[in-house]
N, C-alpha and C positions, 0 to 999 in steps of 0.2 A: 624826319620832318616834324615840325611841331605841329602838335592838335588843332584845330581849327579855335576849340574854346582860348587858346592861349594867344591867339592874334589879336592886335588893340584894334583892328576894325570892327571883329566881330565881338569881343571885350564890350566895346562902345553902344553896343545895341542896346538900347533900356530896355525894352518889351522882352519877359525871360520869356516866353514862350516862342517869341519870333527869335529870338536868340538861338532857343533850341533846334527849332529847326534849320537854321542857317547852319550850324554844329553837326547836324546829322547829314547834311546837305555836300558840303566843303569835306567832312572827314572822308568820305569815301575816295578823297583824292588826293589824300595822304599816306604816304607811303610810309611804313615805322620801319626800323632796323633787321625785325626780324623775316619782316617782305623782302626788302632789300638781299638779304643775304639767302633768301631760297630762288632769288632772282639769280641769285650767283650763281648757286646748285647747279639750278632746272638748264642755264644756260652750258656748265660746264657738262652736265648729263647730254646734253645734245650734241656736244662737241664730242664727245666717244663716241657716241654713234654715227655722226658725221664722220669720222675720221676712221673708222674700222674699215677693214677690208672684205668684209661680210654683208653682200649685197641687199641680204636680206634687212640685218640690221638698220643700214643704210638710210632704207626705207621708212624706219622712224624716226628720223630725225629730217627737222624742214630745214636743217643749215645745210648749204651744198658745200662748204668747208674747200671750195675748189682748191685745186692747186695754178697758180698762176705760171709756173714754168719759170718763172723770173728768181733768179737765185741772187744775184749780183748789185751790190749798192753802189753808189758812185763811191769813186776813189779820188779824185779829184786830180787825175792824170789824163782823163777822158780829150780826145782830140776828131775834129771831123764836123763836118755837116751831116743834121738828121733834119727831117721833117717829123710833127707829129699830127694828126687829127685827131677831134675830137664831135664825136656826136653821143649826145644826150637830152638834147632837149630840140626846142624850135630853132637856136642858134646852134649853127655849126662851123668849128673852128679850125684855122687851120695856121701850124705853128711851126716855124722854122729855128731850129738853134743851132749855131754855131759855136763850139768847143775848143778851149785853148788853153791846155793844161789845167783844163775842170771847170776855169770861166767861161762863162753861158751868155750869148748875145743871144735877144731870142727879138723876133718879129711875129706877132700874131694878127691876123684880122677874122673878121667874122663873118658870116653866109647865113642870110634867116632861109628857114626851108619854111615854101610856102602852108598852107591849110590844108591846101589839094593834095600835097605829095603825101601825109601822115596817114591818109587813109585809103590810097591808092597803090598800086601793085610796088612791093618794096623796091627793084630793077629801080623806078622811076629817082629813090631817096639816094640808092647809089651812083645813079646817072649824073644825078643833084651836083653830089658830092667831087664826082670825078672831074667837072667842068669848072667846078670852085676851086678845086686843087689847081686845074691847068690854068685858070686867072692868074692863081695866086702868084705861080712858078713866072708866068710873062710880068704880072706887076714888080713885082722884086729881081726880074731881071739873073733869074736864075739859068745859068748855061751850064752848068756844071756837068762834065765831058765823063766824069766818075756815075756810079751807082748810086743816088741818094738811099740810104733807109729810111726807111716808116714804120711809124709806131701809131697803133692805129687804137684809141679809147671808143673800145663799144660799149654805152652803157647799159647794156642789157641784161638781165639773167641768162648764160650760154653755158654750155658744158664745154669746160673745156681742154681739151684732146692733146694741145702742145703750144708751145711758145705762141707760136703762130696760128691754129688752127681750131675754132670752137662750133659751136651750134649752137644756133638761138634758141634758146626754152620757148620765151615767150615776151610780146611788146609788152612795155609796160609805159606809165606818163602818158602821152597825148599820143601816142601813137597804137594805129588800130587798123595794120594794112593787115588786107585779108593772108597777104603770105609771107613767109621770112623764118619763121618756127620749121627746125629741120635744118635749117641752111646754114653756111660759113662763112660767116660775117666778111673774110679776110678775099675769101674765094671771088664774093659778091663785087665786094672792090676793086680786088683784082681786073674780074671781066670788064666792070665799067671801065678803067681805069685803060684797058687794052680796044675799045671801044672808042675812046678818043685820040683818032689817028695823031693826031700834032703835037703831043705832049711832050715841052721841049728836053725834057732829062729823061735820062730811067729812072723808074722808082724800083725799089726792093721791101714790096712789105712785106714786112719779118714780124710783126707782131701786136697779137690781138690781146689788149689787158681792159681793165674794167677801169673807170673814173675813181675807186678807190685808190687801187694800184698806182696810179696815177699821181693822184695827190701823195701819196707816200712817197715816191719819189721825186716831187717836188718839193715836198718838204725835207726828203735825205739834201738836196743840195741846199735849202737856205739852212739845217744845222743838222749834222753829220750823227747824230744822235739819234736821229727821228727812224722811228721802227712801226708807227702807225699811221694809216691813211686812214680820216673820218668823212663822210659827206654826211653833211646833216642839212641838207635843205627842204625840196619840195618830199623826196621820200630820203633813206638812209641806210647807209652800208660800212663797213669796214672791213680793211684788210691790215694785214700786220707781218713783220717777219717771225717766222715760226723756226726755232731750232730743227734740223733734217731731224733727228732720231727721233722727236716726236711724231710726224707727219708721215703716217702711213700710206699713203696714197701716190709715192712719188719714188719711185726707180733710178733715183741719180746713178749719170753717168760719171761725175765728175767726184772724185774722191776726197779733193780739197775743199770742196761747197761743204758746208756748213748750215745753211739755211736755204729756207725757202719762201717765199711770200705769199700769203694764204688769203683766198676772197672767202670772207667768210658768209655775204650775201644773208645779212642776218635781220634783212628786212623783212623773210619769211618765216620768224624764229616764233613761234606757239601759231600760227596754221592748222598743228595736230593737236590743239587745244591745252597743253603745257603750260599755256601761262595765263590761264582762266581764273589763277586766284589771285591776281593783283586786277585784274581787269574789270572796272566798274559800268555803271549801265551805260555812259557815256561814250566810252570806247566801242563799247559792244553796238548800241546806236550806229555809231559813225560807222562803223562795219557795214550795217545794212544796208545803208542811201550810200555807200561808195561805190565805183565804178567796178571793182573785183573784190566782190563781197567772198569773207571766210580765207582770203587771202592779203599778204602780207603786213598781218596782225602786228608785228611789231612795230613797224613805224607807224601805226594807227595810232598809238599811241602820244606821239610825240612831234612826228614831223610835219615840215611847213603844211602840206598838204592839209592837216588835219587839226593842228593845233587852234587855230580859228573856233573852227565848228566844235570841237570840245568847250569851249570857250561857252559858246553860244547857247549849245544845250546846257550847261550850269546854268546858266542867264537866268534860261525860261525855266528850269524846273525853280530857281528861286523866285521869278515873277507869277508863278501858278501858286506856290504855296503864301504868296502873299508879302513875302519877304521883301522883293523890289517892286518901287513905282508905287507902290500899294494895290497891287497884283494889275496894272493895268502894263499892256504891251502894245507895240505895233505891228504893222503890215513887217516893216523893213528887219528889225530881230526876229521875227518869229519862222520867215524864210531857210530855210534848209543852203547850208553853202554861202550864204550872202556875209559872214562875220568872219572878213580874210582875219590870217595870220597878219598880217601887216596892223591889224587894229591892235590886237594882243598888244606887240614889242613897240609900239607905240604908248601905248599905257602901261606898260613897262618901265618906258623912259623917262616917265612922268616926274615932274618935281613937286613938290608939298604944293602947289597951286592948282593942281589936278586939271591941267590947261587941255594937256592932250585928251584924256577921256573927259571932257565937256565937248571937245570938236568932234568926238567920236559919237557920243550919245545925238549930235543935232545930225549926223548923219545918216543915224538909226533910226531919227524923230521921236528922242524921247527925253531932250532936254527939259524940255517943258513940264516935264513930270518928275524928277529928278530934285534929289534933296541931297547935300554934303554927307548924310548916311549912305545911301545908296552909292554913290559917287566912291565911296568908300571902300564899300561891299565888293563891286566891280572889279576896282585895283587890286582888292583879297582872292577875289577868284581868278584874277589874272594872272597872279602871283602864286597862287596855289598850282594849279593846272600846269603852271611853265614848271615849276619846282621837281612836281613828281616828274613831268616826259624827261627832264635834265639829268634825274637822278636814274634813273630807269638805264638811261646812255650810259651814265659813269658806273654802273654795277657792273652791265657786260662790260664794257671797256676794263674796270678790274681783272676781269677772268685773262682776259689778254695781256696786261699787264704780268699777270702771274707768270702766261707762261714764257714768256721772253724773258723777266726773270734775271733785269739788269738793275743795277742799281741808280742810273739815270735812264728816262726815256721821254723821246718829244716825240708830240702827235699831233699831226698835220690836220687841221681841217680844212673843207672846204665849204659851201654851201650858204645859203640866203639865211635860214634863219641863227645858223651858229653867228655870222658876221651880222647881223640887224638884232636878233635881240640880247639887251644889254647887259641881262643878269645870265644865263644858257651857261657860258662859261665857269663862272665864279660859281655858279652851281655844280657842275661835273671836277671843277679843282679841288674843290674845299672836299664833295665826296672821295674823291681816289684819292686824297691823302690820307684819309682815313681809311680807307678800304686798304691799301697799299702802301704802309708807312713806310716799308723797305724801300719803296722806288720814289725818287726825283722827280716828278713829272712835270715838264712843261707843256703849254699847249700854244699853235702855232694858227697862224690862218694864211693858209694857200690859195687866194682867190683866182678862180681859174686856172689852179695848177694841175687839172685833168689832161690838158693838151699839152704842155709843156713836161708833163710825166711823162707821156706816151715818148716823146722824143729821149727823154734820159733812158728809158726804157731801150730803145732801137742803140744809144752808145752803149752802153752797158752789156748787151745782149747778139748785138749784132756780130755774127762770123761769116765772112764774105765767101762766096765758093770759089772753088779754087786756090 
């Protein structure tokens, strides 16, 4: 990243003293080349230790490096009716495809879960779930005399046990039911799922994967190349196809598998304080006033969640030193939490007329106080702040890259702030071609392709009994 001195907004400053500190202010959230590559380090350091078979070791490293049980990429042979679900947020989905020598008809619709069920006895979310499933089967007019499979996207931190079978660690997002940690996400289902006497098909759920997982296999079917699944929205994950003989953790039965698909759940990646030396007072800030403080440091960093409020605390430490407004502020910036992510890729999107951040600053209440300097400034720290969370993404996504270890790879994303803000991308491309000139990389956007994975998931994987 370049110095902050070398950016013409802050160039532009006449006053060298306010210059300088605008310089000492912005650089702490620049990230130089040789940050970057101990980012590389520290994260492949973790991945040994995630990956070893020594419990002990285990324990120091905060990547759960799971194994997803998922071995198998579409071939484009796949035939059948799958269903898939998907829960992860306050929308939960539910997704039918249909398979015909690898073409995909898919039907989704959606089920908001209410306010009351998120914090209420979990039973209640899969009660939710199993009555939207049995909507969905009578709306679509599904009779089907066969066994449907399910593929079933929990988006939780789970441990998990086998194709099918996980434990929930722990809620994360808006969800804050007193119980669920311990349990079997698939089991939970199930029982609802046997609970609703009239349910017009059998279902067979066969398996429990994460929304990365997910998107990687939504993105294997729109291009057959793709070996990663990214979410980079409100928080952020990845999983990736890992060669078997690297991945310690997995007892293949199957002698022809070759691979295995790994969650790498690297949203809790420096927790054990590992990545303390890229991380500046802002990061560390937002940590505090979050909801699960000292936990998952990584995407404090960078994602939707957070990227706002980074934002925002720049703001203010530039409006205290005097830098913006000429140190005057308001009620509405000075707010904790009030300066969404949405403001950011907004002023982001900006053109030389700086239209967007003018309607952003009146809704701060500080147009009135605002000069084409400042105006300026803002766009620099907007621009700063995204640059580093972007590149921070495309460092570990290098180490992944290495180890797959192809000479072309695409990688799926999914998520609000990868698709709304406008530079995110062009930042994580430009770095992994540098970081990984050996590899091709393109990068793809799967929107909503968590539920529609879950279902490639169930063809791919499903072996009927009998």
């Amino acid at each position: 990243m370049e110095p902050a001195g070398t950016r013409q907004a802050v160039k532009n400053i006449a006053d060298p003293s306010k210059r300088k500190k605008v310089e000492d202010i912005l650089n702490s959230c620049v990230l130089d080349d040789a940050t970057i590559k101990k980012i590389m380090d520290v994260f492949e350091d973790q991945v040994r230790l995630a990956n070893t078979l020594d419990p002990e070791k285990r324990k120091q490293s905060n990547l759960l490096w799971e194994c997803t049980y998922v071995q198998h990429l579409l071939t484009g042979q796949e035939n059948g009716e799958y269903i898939g679900l998907d829960l992860g947020g306050t929308n939960f989905r539910v997704v039918r495809v249909i398979m015909k020598n690898g073409e995909a008809t898919t039907t989704t619709k959606y089920y908001n879960l209410a306010e009351d069920l998120l914090s209420g006895p979990c039973q209640n979310i899969f009660d939710h779930i199993a009555e939207s499933l049995e909507a969905f089967l009578r709306e679509e007019n599904i009779t089907s005399t066969a066994c449907i499979p399910v593929g079933f996207t929990f988006s939780f931190p789970s441990d998990q046990k086998s194709l099918k079978h996980s434990v929930l660690v722990t809620w994360t997002k808006s969800f804050k039911c007193p119980d669920g940690p311990g349990q079997d996400a698939c089991v939970m289902l199930e029982e609802a799922i046997a609970r609703r006497k009239e349910m017009p098909v059998k279902l067979d759920v066969m398996a429990r994967i994460s929304d990365t997982t997910g998107a990687l296999m939504a993105g294997n079917y729109a291009d057959k190349k793709c070996r990663i699944g990214v979410i980079l929205g409100t928080g952020s994950n990845a999983a990736f196809v890992e060669r078997i003989e690297n991945y310690n953790k997995f007892d293949g039965k199957d002698p022809e598998t070759k691979q295995i698909i790994v969650n790498t759940e690297w949203g809790a990646f420096g927790d054990n304080g590992c990545c303390d030396f890229y991380r500046n007072e802002f990061e560390k800030e937002v940590d505090q006033y979050s909801n699960h403080v000292n936990s998952f440091t990584f995407e404090k960093s960078f994602s939707g969640m957070f990227l706002g409020e980074l934002v925002r605390l720049v703001l203010v430490k530039l409006v205290k030193g005097g830098c913006l407004f000429k140190g005057k502020s308001s009620p509405e910036l000075m707010k904790r939490w009030e300066f969404p992510t949405s403001y950011v890729t907004s002023i982001e999107d900006d053109t030389d007329t700086s239209e967007n951040t003018w309607k952003i600053l009146k809704a701060v209440k500080l147009a009135d106080d605002a000069t084409e300097e400042d105006v300026a400034l803002i766009r620099e720290t907007c621009a700063i702040v995204s640059e580093k969370g972007a590149k921070i993404v495309a460092a570990v996504l290098a180490v992944l890259l290495q180890h797959i270890n192809l000479p072309e790879v695409t990688i799926a994303f999914d998520g609000s702030l990868y698709e709304k803000h406008p530079k995110y991308s062009l930042h994580i491309g430009n770095l992994l071609a540098k970081l990984v000139p050996t590899t091709k990389t393109t990068m793809i956007m799967v929107k909503d392709g968590s539920g529609q994975g879950a279902a490639f998931v169930a063809a791919v994987e499903y072996q009927p009994s009998g």
